[in-house]
ROZADO-807368 format. One record per residue (C-alpha): chain; residue in one letter; residue number from 1; x, y, z. Coordinates in steps of 0.02 Angstrom, whole numbers. Example, Ala and Ser with C-alpha at 12.3 -4.5 7.8 and 13.67 -1.06 7.14 Angstrom:
2
SITE, dogu, zator, kolke, east, north, up
SITE, A, A, 1, 615, -225, 390
SITE, A, S, 2, 684, -53, 357
This chain:
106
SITE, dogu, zator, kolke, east, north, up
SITE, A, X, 1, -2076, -946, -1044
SITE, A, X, 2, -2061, -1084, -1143
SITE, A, X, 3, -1934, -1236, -1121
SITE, A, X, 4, -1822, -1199, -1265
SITE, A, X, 5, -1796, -1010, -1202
SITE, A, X, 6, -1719, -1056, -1070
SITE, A, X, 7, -1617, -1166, -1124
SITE, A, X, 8, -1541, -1072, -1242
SITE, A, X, 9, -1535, -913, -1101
SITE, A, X, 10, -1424, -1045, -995
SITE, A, X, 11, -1317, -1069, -1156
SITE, A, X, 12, -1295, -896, -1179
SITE, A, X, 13, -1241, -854, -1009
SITE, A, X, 14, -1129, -1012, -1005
SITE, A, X, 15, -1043, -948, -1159
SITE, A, X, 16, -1029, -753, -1084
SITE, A, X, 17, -959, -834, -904
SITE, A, X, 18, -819, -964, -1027
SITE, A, X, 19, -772, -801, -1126
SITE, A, X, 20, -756, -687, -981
SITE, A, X, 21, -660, -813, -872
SITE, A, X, 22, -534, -818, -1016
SITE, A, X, 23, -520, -656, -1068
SITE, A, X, 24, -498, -624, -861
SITE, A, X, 25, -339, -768, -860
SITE, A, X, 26, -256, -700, -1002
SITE, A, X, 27, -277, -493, -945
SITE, A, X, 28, -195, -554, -777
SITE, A, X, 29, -52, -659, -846
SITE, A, X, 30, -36, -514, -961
SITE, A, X, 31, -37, -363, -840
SITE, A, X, 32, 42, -441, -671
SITE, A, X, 33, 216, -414, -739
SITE, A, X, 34, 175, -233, -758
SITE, A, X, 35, 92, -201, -629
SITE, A, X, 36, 223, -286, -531
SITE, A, X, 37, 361, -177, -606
SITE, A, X, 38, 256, -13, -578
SITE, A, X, 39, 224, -58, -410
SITE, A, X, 40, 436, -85, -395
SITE, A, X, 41, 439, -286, -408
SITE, A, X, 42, 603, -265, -536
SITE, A, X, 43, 737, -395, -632
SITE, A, X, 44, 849, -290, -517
SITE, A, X, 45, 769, -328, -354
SITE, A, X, 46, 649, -206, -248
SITE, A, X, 47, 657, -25, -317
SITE, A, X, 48, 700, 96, -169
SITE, A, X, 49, 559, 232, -127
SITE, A, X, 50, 429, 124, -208
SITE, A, X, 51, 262, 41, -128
SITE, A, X, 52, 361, -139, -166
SITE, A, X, 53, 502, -65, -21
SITE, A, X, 54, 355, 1, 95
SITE, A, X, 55, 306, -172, 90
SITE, A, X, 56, 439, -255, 110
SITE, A, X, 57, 489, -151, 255
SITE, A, X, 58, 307, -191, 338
SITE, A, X, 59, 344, -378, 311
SITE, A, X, 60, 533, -369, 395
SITE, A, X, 61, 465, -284, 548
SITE, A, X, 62, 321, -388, 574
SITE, A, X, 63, 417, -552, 547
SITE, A, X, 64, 555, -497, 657
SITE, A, X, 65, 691, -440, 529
SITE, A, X, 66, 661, -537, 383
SITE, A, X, 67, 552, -584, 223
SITE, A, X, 68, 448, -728, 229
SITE, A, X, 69, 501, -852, 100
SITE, A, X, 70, 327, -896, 14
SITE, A, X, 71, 259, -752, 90
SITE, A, X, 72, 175, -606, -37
SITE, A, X, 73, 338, -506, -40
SITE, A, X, 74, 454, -643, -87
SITE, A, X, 75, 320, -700, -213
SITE, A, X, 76, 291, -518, -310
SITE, A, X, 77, 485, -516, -314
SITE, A, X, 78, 494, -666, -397
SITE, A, X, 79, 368, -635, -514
SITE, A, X, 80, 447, -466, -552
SITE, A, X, 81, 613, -518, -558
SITE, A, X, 82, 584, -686, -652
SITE, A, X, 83, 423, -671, -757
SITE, A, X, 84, 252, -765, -682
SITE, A, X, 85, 340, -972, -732
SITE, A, X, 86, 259, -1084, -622
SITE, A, X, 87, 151, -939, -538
SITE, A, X, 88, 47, -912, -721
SITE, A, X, 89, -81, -1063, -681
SITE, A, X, 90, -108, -977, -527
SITE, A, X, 91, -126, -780, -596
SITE, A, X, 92, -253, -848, -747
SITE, A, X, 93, -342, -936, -609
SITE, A, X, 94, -361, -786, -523
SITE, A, X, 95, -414, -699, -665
SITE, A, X, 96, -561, -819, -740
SITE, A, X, 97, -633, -813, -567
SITE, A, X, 98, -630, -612, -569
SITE, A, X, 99, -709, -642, -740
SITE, A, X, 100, -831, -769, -694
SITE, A, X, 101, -861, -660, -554
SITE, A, X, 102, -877, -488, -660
SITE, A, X, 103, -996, -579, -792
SITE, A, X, 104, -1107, -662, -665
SITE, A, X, 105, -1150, -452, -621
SITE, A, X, 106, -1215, -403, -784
């Protein structure tokens, strides 16, 4: 294989990994308010019967009563009651490295 082949292979893949990281950030910035909101993460606060009050009860009984404040629970409802604010930069991160991770595979 010669030299400039694989250079421009590296290129290539660096370009697939930059384009999949950011299509990953901006699907999960996108979709985490409504998946949030499906899941029963509302403006309103947790929805009753929904897999957001299952684990919220989880959370009260193994912390003795209450939510954890900074704890996944308290987090989702914020998100879903609030939008992502100050949690985005964290969500896109989370994303490009699913993308990063998802391109590196094919």
């Amino acid at each position: 294989m010669q030299t400039g082949s694989v250079r421009q292979i590296v290129n290539n893949m660096a370009l697939t990994t930059a384009a999949a990281v950011a299509v990953g950030a901006g699907v999960s910035v996108v979709a985490t308010p409504v998946v949030l909101g499906a899941a029963g993460f509302t403006s309103l606060g947790i929805a009753a019967g929904s897999i957001a009050s299952s684990m919220m009860s989880v959370s009260a009984i193994a912390n003795g009563g209450g939510v954890v404040a900074g704890g996944v629970v308290a987090v989702c409802q914020s998100v879903g009651a609030g939008g992502l604010g100050a949690a985005s930069g964290f969500v896109a991160g989370v994303g490009g490295t699913l993308g990063a991770l998802l391109s590196s595979l094919f």
